[in-house]
Every structure is written in C-alpha cells, then in structure tokens.
C-alpha positions in Angstrom: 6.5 7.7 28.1 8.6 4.5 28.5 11.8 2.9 28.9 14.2 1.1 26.0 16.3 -1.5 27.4 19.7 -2.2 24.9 21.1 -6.4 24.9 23.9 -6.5 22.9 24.4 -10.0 22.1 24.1 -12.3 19.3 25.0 -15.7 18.5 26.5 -13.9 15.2 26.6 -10.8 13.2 24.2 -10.7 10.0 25.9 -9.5 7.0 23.5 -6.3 7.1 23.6 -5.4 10.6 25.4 -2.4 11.9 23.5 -2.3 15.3 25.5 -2.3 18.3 26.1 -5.9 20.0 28.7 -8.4 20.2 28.5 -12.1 19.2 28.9 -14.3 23.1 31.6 -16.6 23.7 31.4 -19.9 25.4 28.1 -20.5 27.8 30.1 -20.1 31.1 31.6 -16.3 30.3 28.2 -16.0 28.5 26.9 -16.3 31.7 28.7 -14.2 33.6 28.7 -11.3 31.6 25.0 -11.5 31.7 25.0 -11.2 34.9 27.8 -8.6 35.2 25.5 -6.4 32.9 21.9 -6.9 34.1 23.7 -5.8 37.8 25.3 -2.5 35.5 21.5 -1.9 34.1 20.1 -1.7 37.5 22.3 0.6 38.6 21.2 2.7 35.6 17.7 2.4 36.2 18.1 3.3 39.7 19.6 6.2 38.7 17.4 7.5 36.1 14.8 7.0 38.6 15.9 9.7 40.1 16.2 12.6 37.4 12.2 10.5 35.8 10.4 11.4 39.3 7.0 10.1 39.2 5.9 10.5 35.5 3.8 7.3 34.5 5.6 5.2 32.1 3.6 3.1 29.6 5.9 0.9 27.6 9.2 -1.0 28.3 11.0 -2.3 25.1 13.9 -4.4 24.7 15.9 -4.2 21.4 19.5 -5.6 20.6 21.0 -7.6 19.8 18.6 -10.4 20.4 16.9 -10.1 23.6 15.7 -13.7 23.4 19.4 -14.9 23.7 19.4 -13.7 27.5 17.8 -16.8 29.9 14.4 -16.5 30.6 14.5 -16.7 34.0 16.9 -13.4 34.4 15.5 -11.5 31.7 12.0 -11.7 33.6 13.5 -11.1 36.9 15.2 -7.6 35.5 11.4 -7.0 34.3 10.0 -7.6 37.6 12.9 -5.6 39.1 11.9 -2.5 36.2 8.1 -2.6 37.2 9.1 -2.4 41.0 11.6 0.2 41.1 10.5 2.7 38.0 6.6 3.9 38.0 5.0 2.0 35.2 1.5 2.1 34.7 -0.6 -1.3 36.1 -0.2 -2.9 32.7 2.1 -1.7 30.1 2.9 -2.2 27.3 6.1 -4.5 27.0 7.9 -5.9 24.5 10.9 -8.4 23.2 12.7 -8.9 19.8 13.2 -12.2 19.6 14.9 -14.5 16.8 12.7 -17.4 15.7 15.0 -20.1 16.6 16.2 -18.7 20.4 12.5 -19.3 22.0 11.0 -22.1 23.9 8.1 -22.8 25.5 9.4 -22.7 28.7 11.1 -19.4 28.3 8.1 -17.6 26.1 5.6 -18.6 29.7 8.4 -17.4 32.2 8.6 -13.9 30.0 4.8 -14.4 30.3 4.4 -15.0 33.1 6.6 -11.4 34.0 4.3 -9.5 32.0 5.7 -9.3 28.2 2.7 -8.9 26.4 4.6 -8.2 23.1 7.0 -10.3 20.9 8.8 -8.3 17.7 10.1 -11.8 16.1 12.7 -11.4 13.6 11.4 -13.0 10.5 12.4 -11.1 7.7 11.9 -13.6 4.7 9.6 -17.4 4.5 12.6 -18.8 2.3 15.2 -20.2 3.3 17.7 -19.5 1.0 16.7 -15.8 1.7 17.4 -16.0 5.3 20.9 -18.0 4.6 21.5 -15.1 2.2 21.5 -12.8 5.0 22.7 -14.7 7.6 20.2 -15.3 9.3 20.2 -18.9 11.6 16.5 -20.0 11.6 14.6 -21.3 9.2 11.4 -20.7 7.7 9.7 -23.5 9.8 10.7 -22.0 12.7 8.7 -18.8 12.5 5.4 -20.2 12.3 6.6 -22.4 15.5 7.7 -19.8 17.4 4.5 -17.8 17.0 2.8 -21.2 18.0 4.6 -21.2 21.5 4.2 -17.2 21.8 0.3 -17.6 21.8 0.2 -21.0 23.8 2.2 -18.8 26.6 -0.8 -16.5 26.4 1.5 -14.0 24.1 -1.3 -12.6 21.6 0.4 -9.4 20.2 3.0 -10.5 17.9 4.7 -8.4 15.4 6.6 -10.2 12.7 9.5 -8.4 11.0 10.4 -8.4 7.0 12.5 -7.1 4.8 12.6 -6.4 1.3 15.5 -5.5 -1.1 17.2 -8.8 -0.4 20.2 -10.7 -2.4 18.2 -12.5 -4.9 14.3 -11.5 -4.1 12.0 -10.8 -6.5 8.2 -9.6 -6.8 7.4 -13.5 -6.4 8.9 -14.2 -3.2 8.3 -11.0 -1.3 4.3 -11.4 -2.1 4.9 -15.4 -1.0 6.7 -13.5 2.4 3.8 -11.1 2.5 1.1 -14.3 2.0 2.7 -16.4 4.5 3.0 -13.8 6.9 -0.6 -12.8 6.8 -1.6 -16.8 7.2 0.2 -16.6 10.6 -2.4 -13.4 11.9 -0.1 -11.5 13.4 -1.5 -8.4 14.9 1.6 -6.1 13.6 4.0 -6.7 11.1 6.9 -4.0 9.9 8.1 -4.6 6.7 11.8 -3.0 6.0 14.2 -2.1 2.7 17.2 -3.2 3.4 19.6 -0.8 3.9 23.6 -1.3 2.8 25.7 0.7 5.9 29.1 1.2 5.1 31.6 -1.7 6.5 29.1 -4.3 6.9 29.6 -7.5 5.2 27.1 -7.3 2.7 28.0 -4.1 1.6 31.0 -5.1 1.2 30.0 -8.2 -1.2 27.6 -5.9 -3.1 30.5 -3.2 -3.7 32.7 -6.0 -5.1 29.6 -7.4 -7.2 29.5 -10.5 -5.5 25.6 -9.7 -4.8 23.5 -8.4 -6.5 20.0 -6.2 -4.8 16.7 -5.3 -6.4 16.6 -2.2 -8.1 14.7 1.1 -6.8 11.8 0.5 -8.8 11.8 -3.5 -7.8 12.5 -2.1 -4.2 9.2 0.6 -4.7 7.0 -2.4 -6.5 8.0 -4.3 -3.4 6.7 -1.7 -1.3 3.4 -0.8 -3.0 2.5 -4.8 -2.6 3.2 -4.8 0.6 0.6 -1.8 1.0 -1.8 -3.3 -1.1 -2.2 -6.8 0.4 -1.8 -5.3 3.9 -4.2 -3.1 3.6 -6.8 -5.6 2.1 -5.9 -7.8 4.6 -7.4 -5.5 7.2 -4.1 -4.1 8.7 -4.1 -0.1 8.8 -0.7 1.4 7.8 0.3 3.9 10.3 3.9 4.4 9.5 6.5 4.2 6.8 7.0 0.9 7.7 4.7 -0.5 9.8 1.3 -1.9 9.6 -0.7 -2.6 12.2 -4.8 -4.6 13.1 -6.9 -2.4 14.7 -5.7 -1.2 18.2 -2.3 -3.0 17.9 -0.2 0.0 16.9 3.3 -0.1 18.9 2.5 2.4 21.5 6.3 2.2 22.3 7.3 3.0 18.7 4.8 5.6 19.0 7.0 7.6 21.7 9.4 8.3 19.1 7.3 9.6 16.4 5.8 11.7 18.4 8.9 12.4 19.8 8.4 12.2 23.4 10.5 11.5 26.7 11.8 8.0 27.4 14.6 6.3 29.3 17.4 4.8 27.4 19.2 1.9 29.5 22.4 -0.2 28.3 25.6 -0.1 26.2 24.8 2.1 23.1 21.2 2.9 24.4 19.8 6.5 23.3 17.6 8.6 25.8 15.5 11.8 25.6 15.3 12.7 29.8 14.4 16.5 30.6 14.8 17.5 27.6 18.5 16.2 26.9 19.3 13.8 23.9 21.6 11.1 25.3 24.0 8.3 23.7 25.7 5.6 25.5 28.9 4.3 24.9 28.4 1.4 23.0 30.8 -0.8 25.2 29.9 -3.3 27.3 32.6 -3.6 29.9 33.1 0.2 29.5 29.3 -0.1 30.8 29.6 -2.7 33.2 32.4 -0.7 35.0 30.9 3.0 34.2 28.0 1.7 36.6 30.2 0.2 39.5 31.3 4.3 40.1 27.7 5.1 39.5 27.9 8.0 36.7 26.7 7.6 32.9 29.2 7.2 30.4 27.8 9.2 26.9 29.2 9.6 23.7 26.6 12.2 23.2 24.5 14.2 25.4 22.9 17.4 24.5 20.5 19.5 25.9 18.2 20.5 23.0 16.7 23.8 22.3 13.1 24.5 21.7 14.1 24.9 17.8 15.4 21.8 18.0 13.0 20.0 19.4 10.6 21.5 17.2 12.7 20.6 14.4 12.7 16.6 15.7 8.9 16.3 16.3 8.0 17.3 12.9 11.0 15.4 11.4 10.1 12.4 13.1 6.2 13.1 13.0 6.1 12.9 9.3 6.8 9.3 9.4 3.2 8.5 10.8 0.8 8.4 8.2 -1.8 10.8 9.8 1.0 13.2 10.1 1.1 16.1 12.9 -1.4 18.0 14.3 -1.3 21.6 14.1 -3.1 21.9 17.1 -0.8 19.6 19.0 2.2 21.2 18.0 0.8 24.6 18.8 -0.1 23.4 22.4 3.5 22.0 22.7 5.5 25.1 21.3 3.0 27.8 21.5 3.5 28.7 18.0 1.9 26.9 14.9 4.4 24.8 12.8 3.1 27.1 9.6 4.8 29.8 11.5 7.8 28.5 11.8 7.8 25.7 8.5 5.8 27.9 5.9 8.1 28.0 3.5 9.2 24.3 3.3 6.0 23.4 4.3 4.7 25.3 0.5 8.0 24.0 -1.5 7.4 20.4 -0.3 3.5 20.9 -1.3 4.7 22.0 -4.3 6.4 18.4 -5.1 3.3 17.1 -4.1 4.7 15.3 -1.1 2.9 16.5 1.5 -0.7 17.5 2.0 -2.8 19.3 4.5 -6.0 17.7 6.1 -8.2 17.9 9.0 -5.6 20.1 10.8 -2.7 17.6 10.2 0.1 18.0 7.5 1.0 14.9 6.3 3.0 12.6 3.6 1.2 12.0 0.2 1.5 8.8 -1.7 3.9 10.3 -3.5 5.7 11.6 -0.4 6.0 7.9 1.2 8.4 7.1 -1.3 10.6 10.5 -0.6 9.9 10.4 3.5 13.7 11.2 3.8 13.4 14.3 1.8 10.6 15.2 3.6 11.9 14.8 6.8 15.2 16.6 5.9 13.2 20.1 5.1 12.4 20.8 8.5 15.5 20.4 9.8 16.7 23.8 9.7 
C-alpha cells in the first residue's frame, strides 16, 4: 500500500498532454504558490491519516506535472514531513518524475539525501527533432546527464520513459531510442504509444493533417522491437508497457494492478481508501482553500461494491504479464473468478487472447496487442 502525491506544474504544456497541471508564472508567485499548496497537501495527509490507521505503507510516488520543477529543498522537506506523520515502512519505496533538463546535482543529493530512491525521468525519444516535435524542452544530451547526476547522488533505480507513435518516427529511430536507452543501464524503462486525447494540441494538428503518426502496424512493429531488444537485453517485461531488470519492478505501479488501497493527495489526485474510489478536483486554489476548512473537495467519490471491485482487479490485473491468480482472487472474494468470468473468460480464449497457466489467467501474445479488449470483458 502507498501514497501518490499530484504536482501540477510545468514550465509548459506538451502538445500530447492532457494530464492535470498548470504551466507557473513568474519565480516570485511560483514560489508562493508552492508554498500555499505543499501547506494544503499537509493538511490532506493529516487527514487521511486518520481514516489509513496504522496499515504499513510501502511506496510514496510523485507524478504531475513535473515534480522536479518544485525546489529541492521543499519537496524533500514535504518527504520528510510524509515519512513522520503517515506509517511508512523503514525504507520505501519512493519515487519522482523528473524532466531531464529541471535536475541538478545539488537538488538530485538533497532528494537523496530525504530518501528518494527512485527517479521516473521523462525521456521519451534520443532525437532531438523528436522531442521538439512534441514539445518537449530538453535535449537528447541532457538525459544521459541527468542520469549521470542521479547515480552520483547515490540514485541507482532509474526508469527512463519513451514513447513510440511520434510525429515523424520510424522503425529506425525508435530502435536508435531503444539502443541508446539500453547504453545508459537503466534498471526500468516504460515505453509508451502515444495516445491523441481529444483537445490537445497535437490532436488538433493531426485532425487538420498538419502531422502526420505512424500507422497501427508501424505503431505494433514498434512495439514488438521494443519487446525483442528488451528482452535480450536482460529486462523482464511485466506489464503492457513496462520492462523491468531483475528485482526493479515498480512496486508502486504494482499497487494499481493489483488493485490495491492507496492514498491519493493533491489537486486532481485519485484514491482508493476503505474501499471508496476518490477524485480530486483538479484545481489548485480550489485545493489550496478546500484544505484551509479541512474537508476534501471530490469530483468523484464512490464507494465500490464487491462486483466492482472484482470487476477492477481483473480489469486492471490483466495488464501484468503473469496475469491473476486464481487463488489470490479466490482468497480476496471468496469466490473463483471462473465463477463469476466463465463466459468471457471462454469467448476471449476463444480469440486466442488469453490463456490459462499455472493457476493464473493471463494475456497471450496475441492478447498484448488487444489488452483494451481484454480488459473491457470483465467489466460487467
């Protein structure tokens, strides 16, 4: 169990994003809304520390936004404040996205130094008219520097972020992304499609065809070679899309897929506490203010029922390559998932997508390129 910590800020938008954050101003309202908010977050944790009780967390993760943008020095003195007031475990597991360009060497040994033990940088592509195409603000250069200063702070478990599907990438420069990731040793890397959401920029541009993407066969050539020179290079693959070396799977990730508790804090943060799915409202003064009267502000909250919560764990469950366990879902629910799943369980074996062995059910090779339909039949 563990905690996800939202930070909604960027220096800018990319053109694919459609996660919740807000590009900051000038550095002197910068910094005093980053203060205004870490005060709201600890007024949230504090709260949720009451409804967690005692329960050992294991991981603290903090997405965004770019976490990296926040200064060092307050970002590991909310950590410190999180590992006092919350009961993690002696040493969990905790990690930071971080943009290639926003660390230092100072900053990576003060988050160090507070106990992140786990940097998700933002790669995504080793060219740099890739990365411009996107809008991304680093350079290729910068990646290989950053995970330099990363490992220097004593920062060894490093996960390097790509994507695939980009404006203009072919088979030869997603294999030179793959190659020069790999020369770096990163202990995790997740490798992404890109995915157009409605009203971002760059879906915009493609529906005007001032883009154009790689195909779905490209995008599924992409994602075979990915698999193949992963998987040569030693890294197991463990989910859709993520790879891992051996024992450097991201136990916070992991909560998900197995769809267990964890404690969502900030503006647009999710949550699954006691059994209710929460949503924060993804506003940041709304936030800020929400926590000076002390009371959560949700856009959704929902206590689930056991269906559903069957439904979710085998939903999100199928995404891990070893699949569920019949036996673990039986001690969970009481009731095997062939009791409940049979018959999309045999219409989905049928297809050839999903397989049963050594007590799991899990995704064929077939079934990794159709893991939404998958995932869709047990939602009932």
């Amino acid at each position: 169990m563990g905690v996800y910590v939202h930070i909604p800020f960027c220096e800018h938008k990319c053109s694919y994003c459609d996660f919740h954050s807000i590009v900051v101003g000038d550095a002197e309202s910068f910094s005093r809304l980053v203060d205004s908010y870490l005060v709201s977050l600890r007024r949230e944790a504090l709260y949720y520390r009451e409804l967690w009780g005692e329960r050992p967390l294991q991981t603290l993760f903090f997405g965004g936004g770019t976490p990296s943008l926040l200064p060092p020095e307050k970002l590991a003195s909310f950590i410190c404040f999180l590992r006092q007031e919350l009961p993690f475990t002696a040493e969990p597991e905790i990690t930071i996205e971080a943009n290639p360009h926003s660390l230092t060497e100072q900053g990576a040994e003060i988050l160090a130094s507070a106990g992140v033990n786990r940097v998700s940088l933002g790669a995504q592509a080793f060219q740099d008219h890739l990365l411009q195409a996107i809008g991304r603000k680093h350079v290729t250069a910068q990646i290989a520097e950053s995970v330099g200063m990363l490992r220097r702070a004593g920062i060894e478990n490093i996960n390097l972020d790509l994507m695939f599907g980009l404006p203009g990438q072919g088979l030869p420069e997603w294999r030179d992304s793959l190659e020069q990731a790999l020369a770096l040793e990163p202990a995790h890397l997740s490798c992404y499609a890109l995915t157009l959401e409605p009203g971002t920029p760059l879906a915009t541009w493609q529906k005007a065809g001032l883009v154009q993407l790689p195909g779905e066969d490209e995008q599924a050539d992409m994602y075979d070679l990915a698999r193949r020179l992963l998987q040569r290079a030693g890294y197991e693959h463990y989910e859709i899309s993520n790879f891992s070396l051996p024992g450097r799977r991201c136990e916070h990730n992991l909560l998900y897929w197995h769809n267990h508790p964890f404690i969502g804090l900030g503006s647009g943060a999710a949550g699954y506490v006691n059994g209710c799915r929460y949503v924060n409202a993804p506003d940041v003064q709304a936030h800020i203010q929400t926590w000076e009267r002390g009371q959560p502000r949700y856009v959704q909250c929902e206590q689930l029922t056991i269906d559903q919560q069957m439904d979710e764990t085998m939903m999100v469950g199928m995404r891990l390559l070893e699949g569920v366990a019949e036996e673990q879902f039986r001690l969970r629910f009481k009731v095997s998932y062939r009791d409940v799943y049979q018959e999309a369980i045999d219409e989905l074996a049928a297809r050839g997508l999903v397989e049963q062995v050594g007590g799991r059910l899990r995704v064929t090779e077939r079934g990794l390129l159709l893991e939404n339909q998958v995932s869709a039949a047990f939602l009932r």
